[in-house]
N, C-alpha and C positions, 0 to 999 in steps of 0.2 A: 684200937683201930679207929674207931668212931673218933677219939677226940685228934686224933693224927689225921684224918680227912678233913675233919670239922677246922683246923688248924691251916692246912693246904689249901683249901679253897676260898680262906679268909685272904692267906698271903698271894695268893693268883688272882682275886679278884680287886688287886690295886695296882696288876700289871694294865700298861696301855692294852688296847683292844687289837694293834698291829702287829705284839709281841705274842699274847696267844693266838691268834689266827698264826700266826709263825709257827707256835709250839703242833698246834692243829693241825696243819699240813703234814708236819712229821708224822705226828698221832696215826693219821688218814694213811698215810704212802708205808708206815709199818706195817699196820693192819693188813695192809692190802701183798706185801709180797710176803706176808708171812702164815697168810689161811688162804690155799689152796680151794676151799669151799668158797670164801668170802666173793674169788675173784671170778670163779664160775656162775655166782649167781649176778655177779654188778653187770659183765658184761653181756649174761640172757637176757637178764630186763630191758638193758638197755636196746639189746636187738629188737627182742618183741616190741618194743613202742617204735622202733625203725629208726635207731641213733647211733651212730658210729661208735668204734671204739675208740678217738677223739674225747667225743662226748662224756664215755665211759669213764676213760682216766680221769678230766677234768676234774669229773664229781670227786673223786678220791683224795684229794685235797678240802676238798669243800664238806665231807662227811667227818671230814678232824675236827675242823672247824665248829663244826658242827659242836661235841663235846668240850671243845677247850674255851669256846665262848662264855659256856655257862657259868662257874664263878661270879663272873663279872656280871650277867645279870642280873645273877640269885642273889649278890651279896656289895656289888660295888656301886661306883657311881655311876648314875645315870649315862648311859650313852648316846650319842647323836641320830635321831631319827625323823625321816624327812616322809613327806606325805604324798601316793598318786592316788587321786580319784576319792579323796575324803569326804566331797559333797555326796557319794553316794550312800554313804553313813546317815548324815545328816537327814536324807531325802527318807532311807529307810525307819531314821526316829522319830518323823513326824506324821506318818502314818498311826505312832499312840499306842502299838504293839508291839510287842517281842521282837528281837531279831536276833536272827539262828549264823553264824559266823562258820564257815565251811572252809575248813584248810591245810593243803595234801602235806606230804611232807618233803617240803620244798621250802629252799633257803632256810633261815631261821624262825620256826614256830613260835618258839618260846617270847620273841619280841613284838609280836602282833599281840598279843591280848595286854600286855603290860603298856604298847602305846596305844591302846585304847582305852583302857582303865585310866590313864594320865589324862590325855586330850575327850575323852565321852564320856569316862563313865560316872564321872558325876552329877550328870542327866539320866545314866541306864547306865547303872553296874552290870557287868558280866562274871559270868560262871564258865569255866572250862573245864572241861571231862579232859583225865589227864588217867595213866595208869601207875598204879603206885609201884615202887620199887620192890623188888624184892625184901633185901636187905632194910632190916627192922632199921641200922642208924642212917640208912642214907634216905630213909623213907621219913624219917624223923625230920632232917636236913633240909629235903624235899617239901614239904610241905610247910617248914617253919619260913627259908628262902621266899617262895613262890605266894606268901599272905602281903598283902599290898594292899592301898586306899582303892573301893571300886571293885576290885579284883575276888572273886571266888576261886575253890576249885570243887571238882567233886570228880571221885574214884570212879574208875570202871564197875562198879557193883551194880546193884538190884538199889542198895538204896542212893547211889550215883544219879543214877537214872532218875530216879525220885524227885532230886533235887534238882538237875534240869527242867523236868516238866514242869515244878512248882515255879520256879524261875521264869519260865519262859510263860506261863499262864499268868503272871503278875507283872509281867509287861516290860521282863529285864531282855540283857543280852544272854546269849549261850554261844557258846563257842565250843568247835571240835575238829579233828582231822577225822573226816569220814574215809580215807584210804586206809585204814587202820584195821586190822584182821580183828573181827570180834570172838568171842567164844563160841562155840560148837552150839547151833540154836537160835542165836542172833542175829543171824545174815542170812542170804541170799546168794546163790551164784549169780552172778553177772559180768559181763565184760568190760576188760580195763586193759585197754592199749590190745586190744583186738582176743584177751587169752580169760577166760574165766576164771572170775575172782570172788572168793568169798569177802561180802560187802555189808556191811551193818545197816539194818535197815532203819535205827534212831533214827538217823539225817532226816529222813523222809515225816517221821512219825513226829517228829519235835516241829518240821516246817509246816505241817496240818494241824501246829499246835493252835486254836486261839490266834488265827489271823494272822501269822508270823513271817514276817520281811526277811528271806533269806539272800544274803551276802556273801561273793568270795573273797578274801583276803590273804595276802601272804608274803612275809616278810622279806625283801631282797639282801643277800648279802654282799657290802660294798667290798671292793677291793680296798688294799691298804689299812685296813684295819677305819677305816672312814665312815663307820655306822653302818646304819639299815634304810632302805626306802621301803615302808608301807604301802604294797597298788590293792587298792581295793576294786573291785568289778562288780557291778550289778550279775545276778543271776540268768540268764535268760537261756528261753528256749526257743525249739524253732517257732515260727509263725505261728498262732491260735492254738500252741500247744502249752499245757498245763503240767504242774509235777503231779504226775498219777498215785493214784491211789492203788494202784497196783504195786505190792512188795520189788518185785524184779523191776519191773519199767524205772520202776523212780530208783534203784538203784541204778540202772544203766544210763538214766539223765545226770544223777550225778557225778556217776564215774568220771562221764564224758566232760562235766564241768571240771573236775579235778582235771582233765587232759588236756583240757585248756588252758591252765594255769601250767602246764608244765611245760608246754611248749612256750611258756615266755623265757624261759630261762632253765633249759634240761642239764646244766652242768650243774645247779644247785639242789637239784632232786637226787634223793636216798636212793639211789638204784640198787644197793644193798639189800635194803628194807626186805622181808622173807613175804612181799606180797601175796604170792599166789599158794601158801602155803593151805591146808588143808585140817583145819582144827576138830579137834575131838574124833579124828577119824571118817570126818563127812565127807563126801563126794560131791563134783560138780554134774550140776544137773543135765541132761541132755541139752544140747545146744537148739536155742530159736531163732526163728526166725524174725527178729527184732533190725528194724529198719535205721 
């Protein structure tokens, strides 16, 4: 099996970029009339953040895409990617510390940290916290693909975590999707698109790291197979407001940041994604009154 996938994604990843987003869309619209759960959850999420079911279907193409691009990342030639807002990179590297990369899971992930490893990171390499796969050979896969000039990764573990903080104390980049359910103990309820969310509270803890520039970033995915646009966005909050040192608050600043980025473009957001799920059995916390 290992070396028949290992073989597959060699020969897909020298297909054009417009014939798997082709294969993609099918991948996505199978998925979708064929798990009764899958299509129950696309379309709650999507209500909950207040988005049509328009919106809803759209993404269902966009989440094939989603897996049939990969190939060609992990393993083929470079693809075409264009740049919004890259002076805020720059602006963030010459402050001389760390910078904390924050990105939901919208459009293509996987090509935000590879076009920044290309074009930055050898001024600030970056590390990305990624989850490893189950399956021992595609973890193997995974991890051999995703080794690039610049480019780290580091596991969801204890010693994941490690290496971000040593990473971001020494003045590299870090990168990560803070909308990502953490393990039962590592988060926080807080709100996201109005409905409480277990939220990992790293984001916060790695952005108090050693003076740390935090950035959002997130990959667009073009039609026609025509590459990526990179928008990157400065952080901010409201007026005279700071990211708190309060576990919950600074979850709920980021969340909100993550919402921001979604509403540029909500038909490339995973509204699949099992968000608001409930790990190791936790419960969400009574609701606040958070302004």
């Amino acid at each position: 099996m290992e070396l028949f996938i290992q073989t597959l994604f060699r020969v897909l990843s020298r297909l054009p970029l417009f014939v798997l987003h082709g294969f993609g869309w099918a991948i996505g619209w199978l998925s979708f009339l064929t798990s009764p759960r899958y299509r129950r959850r696309l379309f709650a999420h999507a209500r909950q953040a207040g988005y049509s079911r328009r919106v809803a279907l759209a993404s269902v193409g966009e989440s094939g895409k989603l897996v049939a691009e990969l190939p060609r990342l992990w393993l083929g030639r470079p693809v075409r990617v264009g740049w919004e807002g890259a002076a805020h990179i720059e602006g963030a590297q010459a402050h001389g510390a760390g910078v904390l990369f924050l990105t939901p899971h919208l459009g293509c992930f996987e090509i935000t940290a590879q076009a920044y490893a290309a074009r930055f990171g050898a001024r600030q390499p970056v590390t990305v916290l990624f989850r490893p796969a189950r399956q021992p050979w595609l973890r193997d896969l995974v991890a051999h693909a995703r080794v690039r000039p610049n480019l780290s990764t580091a596991p969801t573990t204890l010693g994941g975590v490690k290496q971000l903080i040593k990473a971001m104390k020494s003045g590299q980049a870090v990168g990560l999707l803070p909308d990502q359910v953490p393990p039962g103990g590592q988060g926080v309820w807080a709100p996201f698109f109005g409905r409480d969310a277990y939220t990992m509270t790293l984001s916060a803890r790695l952005a108090h790291t050693a003076g740390a520039q935090v950035v959002l970033i997130w990959g667009e995915r073009l039609s026609w197979g025509r590459g990526y646009l990179v928008r990157v966005r400065p952080f901010r909050l409201a007026d005279g407001e700071t990211l708190s040192d309060d576990p919950v608050r600074s979850a709920l600043q980021i969340n909100r940041a993550m919402e921001s980025l979604v509403r540029e473009r909500p038909e490339q957001y995973l509204w699949s994604y099992d968000r608001y799920k409930a790990p190791g059995g936790s419960a969400p916390a009574a609701p606040e009154a958070l302004p």
